[in-house]
C-alpha positions as CSV (number, residue, x, y, z in Angstrom):
1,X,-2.9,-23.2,-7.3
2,X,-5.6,-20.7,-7.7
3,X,-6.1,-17.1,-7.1
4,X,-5.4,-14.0,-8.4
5,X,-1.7,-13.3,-6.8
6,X,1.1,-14.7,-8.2
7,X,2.9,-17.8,-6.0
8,X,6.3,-16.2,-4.7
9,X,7.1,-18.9,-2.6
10,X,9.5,-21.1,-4.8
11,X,9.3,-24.9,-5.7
12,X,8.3,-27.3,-3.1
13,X,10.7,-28.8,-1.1
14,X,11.0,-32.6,-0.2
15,X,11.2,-34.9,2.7
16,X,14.0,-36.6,3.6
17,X,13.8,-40.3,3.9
18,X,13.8,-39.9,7.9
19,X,11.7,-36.9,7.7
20,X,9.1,-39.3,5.6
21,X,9.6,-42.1,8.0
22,X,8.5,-40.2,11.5
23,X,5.9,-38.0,9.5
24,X,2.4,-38.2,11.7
25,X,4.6,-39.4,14.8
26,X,2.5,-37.5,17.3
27,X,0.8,-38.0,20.7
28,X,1.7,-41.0,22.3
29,X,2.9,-42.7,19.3
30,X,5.8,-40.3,19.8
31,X,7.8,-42.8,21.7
32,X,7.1,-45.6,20.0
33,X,8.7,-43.5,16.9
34,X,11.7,-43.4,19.5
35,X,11.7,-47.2,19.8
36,X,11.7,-48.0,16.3
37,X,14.5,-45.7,15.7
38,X,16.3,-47.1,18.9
39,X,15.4,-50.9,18.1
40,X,16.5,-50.7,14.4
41,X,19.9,-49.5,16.1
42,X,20.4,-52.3,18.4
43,X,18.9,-54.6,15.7
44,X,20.3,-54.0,12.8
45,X,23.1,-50.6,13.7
46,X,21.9,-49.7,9.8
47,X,19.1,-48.6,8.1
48,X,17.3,-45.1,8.3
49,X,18.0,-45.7,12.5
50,X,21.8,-46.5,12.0
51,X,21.9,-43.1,10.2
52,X,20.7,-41.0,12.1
53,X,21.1,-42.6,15.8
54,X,24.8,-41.5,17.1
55,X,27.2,-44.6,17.6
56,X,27.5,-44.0,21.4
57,X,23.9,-44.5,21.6
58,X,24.0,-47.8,19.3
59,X,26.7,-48.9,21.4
60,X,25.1,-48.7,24.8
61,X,21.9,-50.2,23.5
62,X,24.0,-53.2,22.4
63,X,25.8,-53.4,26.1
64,X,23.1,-52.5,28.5
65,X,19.8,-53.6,27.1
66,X,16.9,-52.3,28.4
67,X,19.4,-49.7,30.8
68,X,20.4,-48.0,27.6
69,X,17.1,-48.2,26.0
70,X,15.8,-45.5,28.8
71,X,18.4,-43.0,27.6
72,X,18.8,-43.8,24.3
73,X,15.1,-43.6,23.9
74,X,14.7,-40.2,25.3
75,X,17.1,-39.1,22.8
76,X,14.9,-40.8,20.3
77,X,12.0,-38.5,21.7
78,X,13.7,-35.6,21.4
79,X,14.8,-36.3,18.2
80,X,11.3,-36.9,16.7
81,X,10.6,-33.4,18.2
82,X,12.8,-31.9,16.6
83,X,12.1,-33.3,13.3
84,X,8.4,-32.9,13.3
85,X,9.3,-29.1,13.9
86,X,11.3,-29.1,10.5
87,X,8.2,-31.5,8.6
88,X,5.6,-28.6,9.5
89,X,7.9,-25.9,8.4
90,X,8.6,-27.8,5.1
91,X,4.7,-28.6,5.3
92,X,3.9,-25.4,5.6
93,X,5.9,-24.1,2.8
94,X,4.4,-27.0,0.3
95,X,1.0,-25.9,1.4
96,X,1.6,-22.4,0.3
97,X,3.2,-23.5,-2.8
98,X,0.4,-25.7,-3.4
99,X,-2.2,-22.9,-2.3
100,X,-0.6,-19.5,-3.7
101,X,-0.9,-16.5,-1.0
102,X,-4.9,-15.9,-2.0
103,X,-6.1,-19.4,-1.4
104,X,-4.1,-20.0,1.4
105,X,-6.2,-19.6,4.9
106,X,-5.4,-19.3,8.9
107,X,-7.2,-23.0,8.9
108,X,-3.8,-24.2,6.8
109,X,-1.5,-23.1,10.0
110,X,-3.8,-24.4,12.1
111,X,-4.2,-28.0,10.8
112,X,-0.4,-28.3,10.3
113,X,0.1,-26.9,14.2
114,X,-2.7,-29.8,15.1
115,X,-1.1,-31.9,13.3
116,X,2.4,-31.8,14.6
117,X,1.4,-30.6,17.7
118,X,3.6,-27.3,17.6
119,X,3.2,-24.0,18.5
120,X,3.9,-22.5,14.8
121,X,4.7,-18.7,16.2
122,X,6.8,-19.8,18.9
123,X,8.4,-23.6,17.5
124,X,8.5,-22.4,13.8
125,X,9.2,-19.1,14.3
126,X,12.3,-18.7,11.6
127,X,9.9,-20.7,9.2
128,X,7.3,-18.1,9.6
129,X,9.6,-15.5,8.9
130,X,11.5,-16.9,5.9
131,X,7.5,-16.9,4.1
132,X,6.8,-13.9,5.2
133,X,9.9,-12.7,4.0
134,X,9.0,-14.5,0.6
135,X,5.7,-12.5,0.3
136,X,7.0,-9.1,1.4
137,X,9.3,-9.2,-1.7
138,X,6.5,-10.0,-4.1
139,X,4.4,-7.6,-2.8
140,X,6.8,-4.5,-2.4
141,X,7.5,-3.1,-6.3
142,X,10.6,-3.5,-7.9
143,X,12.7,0.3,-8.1
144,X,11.1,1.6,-10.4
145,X,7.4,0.5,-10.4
146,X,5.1,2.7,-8.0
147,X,2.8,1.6,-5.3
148,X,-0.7,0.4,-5.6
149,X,-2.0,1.5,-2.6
150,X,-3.2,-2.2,-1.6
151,X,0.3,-3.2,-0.3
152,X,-0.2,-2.7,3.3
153,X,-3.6,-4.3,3.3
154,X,-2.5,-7.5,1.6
155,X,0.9,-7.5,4.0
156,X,-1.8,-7.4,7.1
157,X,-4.0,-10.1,5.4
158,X,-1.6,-12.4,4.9
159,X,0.3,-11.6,8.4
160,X,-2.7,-12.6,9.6
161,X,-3.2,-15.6,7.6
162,X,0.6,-16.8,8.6
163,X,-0.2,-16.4,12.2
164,X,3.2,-14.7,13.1
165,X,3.8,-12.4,15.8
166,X,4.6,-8.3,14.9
167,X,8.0,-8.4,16.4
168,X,8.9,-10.9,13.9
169,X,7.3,-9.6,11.2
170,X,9.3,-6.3,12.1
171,X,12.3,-8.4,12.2
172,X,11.7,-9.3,8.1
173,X,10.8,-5.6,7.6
174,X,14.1,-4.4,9.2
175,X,15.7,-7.2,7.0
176,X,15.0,-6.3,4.0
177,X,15.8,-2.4,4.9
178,X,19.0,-3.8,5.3
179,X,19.2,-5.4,2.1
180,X,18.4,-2.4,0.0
181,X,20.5,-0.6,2.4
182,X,23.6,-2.8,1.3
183,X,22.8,-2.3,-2.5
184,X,22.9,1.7,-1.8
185,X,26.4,0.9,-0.7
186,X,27.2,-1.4,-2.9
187,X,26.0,1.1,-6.2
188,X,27.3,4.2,-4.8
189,X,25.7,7.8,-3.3
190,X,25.4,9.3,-6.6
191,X,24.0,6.9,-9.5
192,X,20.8,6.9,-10.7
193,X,20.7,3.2,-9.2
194,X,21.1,4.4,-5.8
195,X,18.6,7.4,-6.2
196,X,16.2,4.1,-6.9
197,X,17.3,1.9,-3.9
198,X,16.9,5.9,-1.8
199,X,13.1,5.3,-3.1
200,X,12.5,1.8,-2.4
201,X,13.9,2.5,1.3
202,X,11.1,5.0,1.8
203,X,8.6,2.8,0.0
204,X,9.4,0.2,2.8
205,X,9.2,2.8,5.7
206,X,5.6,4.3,4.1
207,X,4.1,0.2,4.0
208,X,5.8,-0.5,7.1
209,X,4.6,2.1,8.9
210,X,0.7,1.1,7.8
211,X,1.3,-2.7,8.2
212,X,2.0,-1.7,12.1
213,X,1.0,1.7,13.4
214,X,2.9,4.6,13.6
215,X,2.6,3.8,17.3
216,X,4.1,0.5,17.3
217,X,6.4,1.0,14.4
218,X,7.8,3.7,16.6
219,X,9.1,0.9,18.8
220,X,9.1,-2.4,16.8
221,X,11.0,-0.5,13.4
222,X,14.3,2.0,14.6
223,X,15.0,3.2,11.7
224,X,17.4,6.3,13.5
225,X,19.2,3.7,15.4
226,X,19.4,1.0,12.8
227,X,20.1,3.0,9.2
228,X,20.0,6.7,10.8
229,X,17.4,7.2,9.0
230,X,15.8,10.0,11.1
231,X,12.2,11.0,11.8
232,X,12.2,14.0,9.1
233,X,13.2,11.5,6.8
234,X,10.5,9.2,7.9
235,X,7.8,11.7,7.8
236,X,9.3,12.9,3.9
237,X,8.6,8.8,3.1
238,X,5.6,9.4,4.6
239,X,4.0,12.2,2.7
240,X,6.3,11.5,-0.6
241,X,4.3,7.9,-1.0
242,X,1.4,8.8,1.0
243,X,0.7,12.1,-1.5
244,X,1.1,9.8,-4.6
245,X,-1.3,7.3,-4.0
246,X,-3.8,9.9,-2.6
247,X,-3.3,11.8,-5.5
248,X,-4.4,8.9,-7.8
249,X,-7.1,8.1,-5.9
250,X,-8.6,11.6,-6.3
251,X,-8.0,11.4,-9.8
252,X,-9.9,8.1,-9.8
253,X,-13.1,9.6,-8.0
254,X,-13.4,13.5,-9.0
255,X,-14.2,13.9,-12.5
256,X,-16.4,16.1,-14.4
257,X,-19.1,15.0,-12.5
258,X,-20.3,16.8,-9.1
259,X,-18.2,15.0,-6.5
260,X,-21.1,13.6,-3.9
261,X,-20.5,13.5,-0.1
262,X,-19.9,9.6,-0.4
263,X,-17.0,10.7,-2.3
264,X,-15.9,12.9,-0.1
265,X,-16.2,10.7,2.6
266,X,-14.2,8.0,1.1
267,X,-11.5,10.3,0.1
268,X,-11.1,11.4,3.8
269,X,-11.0,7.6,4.9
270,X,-8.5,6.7,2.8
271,X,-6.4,9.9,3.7
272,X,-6.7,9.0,7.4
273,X,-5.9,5.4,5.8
274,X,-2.3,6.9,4.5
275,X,-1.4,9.0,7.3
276,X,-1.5,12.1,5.4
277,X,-1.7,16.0,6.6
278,X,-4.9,17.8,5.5
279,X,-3.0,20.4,3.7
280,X,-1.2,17.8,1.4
281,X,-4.4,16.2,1.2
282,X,-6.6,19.4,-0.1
283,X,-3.9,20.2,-2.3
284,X,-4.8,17.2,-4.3
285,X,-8.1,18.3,-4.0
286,X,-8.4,21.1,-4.9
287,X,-6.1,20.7,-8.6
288,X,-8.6,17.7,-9.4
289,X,-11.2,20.5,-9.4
290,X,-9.2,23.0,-11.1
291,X,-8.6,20.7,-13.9
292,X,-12.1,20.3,-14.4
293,X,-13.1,23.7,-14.3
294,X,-10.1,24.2,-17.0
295,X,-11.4,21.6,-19.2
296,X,-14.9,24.1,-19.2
297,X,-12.4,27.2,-19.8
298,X,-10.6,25.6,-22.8
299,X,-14.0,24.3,-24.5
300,X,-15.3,27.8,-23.8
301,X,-12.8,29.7,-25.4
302,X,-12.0,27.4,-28.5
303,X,-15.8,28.1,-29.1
304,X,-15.8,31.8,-28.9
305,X,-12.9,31.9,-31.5
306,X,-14.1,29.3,-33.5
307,X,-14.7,31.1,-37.4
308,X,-17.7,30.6,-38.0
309,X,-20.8,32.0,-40.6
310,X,-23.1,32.7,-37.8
311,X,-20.7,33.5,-34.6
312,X,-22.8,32.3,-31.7
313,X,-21.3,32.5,-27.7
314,X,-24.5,29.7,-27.1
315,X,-21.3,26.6,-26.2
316,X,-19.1,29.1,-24.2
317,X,-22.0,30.7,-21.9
318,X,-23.0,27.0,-20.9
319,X,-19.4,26.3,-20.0
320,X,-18.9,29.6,-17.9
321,X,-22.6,28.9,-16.4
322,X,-21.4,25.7,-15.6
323,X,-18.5,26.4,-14.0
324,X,-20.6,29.0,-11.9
325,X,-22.8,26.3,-11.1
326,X,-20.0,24.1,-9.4
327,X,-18.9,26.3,-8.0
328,X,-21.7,27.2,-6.0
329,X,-21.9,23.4,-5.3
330,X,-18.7,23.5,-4.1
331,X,-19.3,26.0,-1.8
332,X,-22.5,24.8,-0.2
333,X,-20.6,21.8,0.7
334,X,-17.6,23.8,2.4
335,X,-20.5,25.8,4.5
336,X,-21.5,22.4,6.1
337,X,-17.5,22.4,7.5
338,X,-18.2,18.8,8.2
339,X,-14.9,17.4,9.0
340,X,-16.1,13.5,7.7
341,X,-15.3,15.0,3.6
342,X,-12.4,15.5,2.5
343,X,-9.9,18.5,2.7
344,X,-9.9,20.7,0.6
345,X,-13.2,21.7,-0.2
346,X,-13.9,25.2,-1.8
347,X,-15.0,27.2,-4.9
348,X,-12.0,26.5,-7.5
349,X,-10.0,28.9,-9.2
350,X,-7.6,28.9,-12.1
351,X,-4.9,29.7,-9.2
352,X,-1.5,27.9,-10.1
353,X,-2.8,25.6,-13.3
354,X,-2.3,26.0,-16.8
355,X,-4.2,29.5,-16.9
356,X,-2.4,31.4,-13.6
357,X,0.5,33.1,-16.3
358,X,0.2,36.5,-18.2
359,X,0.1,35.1,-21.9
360,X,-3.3,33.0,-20.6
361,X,-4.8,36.5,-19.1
362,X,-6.4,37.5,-22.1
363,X,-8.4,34.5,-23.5
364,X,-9.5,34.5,-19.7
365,X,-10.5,38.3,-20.1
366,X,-12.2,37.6,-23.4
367,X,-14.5,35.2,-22.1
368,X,-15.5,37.5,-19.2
369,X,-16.4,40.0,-22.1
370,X,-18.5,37.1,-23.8
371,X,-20.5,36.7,-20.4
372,X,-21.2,40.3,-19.9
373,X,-22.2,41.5,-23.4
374,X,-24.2,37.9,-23.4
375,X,-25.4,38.9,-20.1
376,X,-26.6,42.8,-20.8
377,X,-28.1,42.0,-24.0
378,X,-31.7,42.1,-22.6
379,X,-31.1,45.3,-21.0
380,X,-28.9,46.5,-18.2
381,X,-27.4,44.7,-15.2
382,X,-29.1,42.5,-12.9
383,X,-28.7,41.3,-9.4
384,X,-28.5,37.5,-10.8
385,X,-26.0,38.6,-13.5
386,X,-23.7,41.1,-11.3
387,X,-23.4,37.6,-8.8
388,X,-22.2,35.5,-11.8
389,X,-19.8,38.3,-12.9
390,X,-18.8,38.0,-9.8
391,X,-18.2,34.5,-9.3
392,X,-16.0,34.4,-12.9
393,X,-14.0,37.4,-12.1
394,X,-13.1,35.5,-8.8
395,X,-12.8,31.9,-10.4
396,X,-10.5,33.8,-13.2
397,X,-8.3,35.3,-10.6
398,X,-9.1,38.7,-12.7
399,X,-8.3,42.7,-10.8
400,X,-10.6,45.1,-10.0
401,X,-9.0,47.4,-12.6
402,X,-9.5,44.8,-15.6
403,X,-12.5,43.7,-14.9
404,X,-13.5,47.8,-15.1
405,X,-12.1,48.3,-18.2
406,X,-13.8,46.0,-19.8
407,X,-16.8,46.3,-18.1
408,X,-16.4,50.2,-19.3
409,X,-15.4,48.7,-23.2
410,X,-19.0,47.0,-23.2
411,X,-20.8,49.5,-21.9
């Protein structure tokens, strides 16, 4: 086994000595499989044959002859069909032991369905599920591990890969909701295990619902009807999980950097991706660029109070003129009001981070004095420095009146 998944699928499992001696009956060798099994039960009434070929049948061979071979042969046939149903589930399930869930291909199902000559959705239907099922509960965390955000991708490749129908695959989905529905039970309303199981539930309903659709899983997963599990509680899973992994993937792609339109375009993709509302979405947004522009506030105001021989403001004016700078970016890019980036995008401000409470007002009113007696230096005010003012007083959420007092203190 190769790959880069690990093999959930178990140990393999072994032919029987029947299974091994009908294995490749196909075609029209079918009923000559039937005659061996009937003739080794009028020859010999032992054997593999005598095991497996009931006495009535044994009997009548023995009476009739040839009269009794017609019947007893067709329940030879039907036998064989039956069997070679079970082989290519048990072939199936080596091969995926064998191949582990990355290696293993839609050519696999294929060549064991040629092989046997069986529809594997329809004639191996329970088999499908049971691997499914197998992978599902590899690929779903454990309690207490979060999602990856690759889940329902993998869960669609390998549905895919298995050949089985959505309704089926629904069925395995709905079984394992009822699984962690029976641990709930089992733990209790109020312990910290079931508060876990609560999450896993909704983990299942978020993947779910992007394996099929929300269309489809509207019809193929009744989670009211099933677990009364209602639809506010579906669109909570929805948002809870879908806001997580959209979170992280903002943190992944905004950093101190400018964030490009291809940026933006893949964050907006992959929200569409999740299901998730624009205003969750440009919450997310708009703290990643908050926390950068605080990173430039902290490093500007540990410079200006830095003790120093020769007190320079050089560090803390190209931290405020850089977070004037993105600013404007930022804005630029929100005039376009192209709805292909992502939500969210605006000028940021230090509203409701680590600098929106009263005992952070006055550093941020300090480095506004910086700026302006940086700024006036050369002579009095200019158009250029009135609009940065501007922009810092906005970006530092400071009033009218402070921002005139201190204005007045420099002055």
């Amino acid at each position: 086994m190769s790959g880069d998944e690990p093999n959930p699928f178990g140990p393999e499992k072994p032919l029987t000595g029947f299974q091994n001696t009908i294995k490749g009956v196909t075609g029209p060798t079918r009923l000559l499989g039937a005659a061996v099994l009937i003739g080794g039960a009028v020859g010999v009434g032992g054997g593999i044959a005598g095991s497996v070929v009931p006495q009535s049948a044994r009997t009548a061979a023995r009476v009739v002859g040839g009269v009794a071979f017609g019947a007893a042969g067709a329940w030879g046939v039907k036998q064989v069909d039956k069997k070679r149903k079970e082989i290519a589930a048990i072939d199936l399930h080596n091969t995926l032991v064998a191949l582990g869930p990355s290696d293993f291909d839609r050519a696999n199902v294929d060549a064991i369905a040629a092989n046997y000559e069986v529809d594997m959705s329809s004639e191996c239907a329970e088999a499908l599920k049971v691997e499914y099922d197998c992978y599902l509960s590899s690929v779903l965390p454990m309690v207490d591990t979060p999602l990856r955000g690759d889940e329902a991708d993998r869960l669609l490749a390998f549905k895919h890969k298995l050949g089985i129908n959505d309704t089926d695959a629904a069925q395995v989905h709905l079984e394992m909701g009822r699984r962690i529905f029976r641990q709930r039970l089992e733990t209790g309303a109020r312990t910290s295990e079931a508060a876990g199981n609560r999450k896993a539930f909704q983990k299942l309903v978020f993947v779910s619902t992007l394996v099929f659709g929300e269309r489809q899983s509207r019809f193929l997963l009744p989670w009211k009807r099933i677990f009364d599990f209602n639809e506010a509680q579906v669109e909570f899973a929805m948002r809870e999980n879908g806001s997580g992994l959209y979170k992280q993937r903002v943190a992944e792609l905004i950093g101190t950097a400018k964030p490009d339109e291809a940026t933006l375009v893949a964050l907006k993709e992959y929200q569409a991706k999740l299901g998730l509302d624009d205003d969750s979405a440009a919450e997310h947004l708009t703290a990643a660029f908050r926390t950068r522009i605080e990173a430039n506030v902290e490093t500007a105001y540990q410079s200006v109070k830095r003790r120093t021989r020769v007190r320079t403001a050089t560090e803390a004016l190209e931290n405020l003129d850089d977070i004037i700078d993105y600013n404007q970016y930022l804005s630029e890019l929100a005039a376009k009001e192209d709805t292909t980036l992502a939500a969210g995008i605006g000028p940021a401000t230090l509203y409701g981070g680590a600098y929106d409470s009263e005992t952070r007002m006055n550093e941020l009113k300090e480095l506004y004095r910086t700026y302006l007696t940086e700024g006036i230096k050369e002579g009095n005010f200019t158009t250029e420095l009135t609009q940065k003012l501007e922009g810092i007083k906005t970006t530092f959420m400071l009033g009218t009146k402070e921002v005139a007092g201190i204005e007045q203190d420099v002055q």
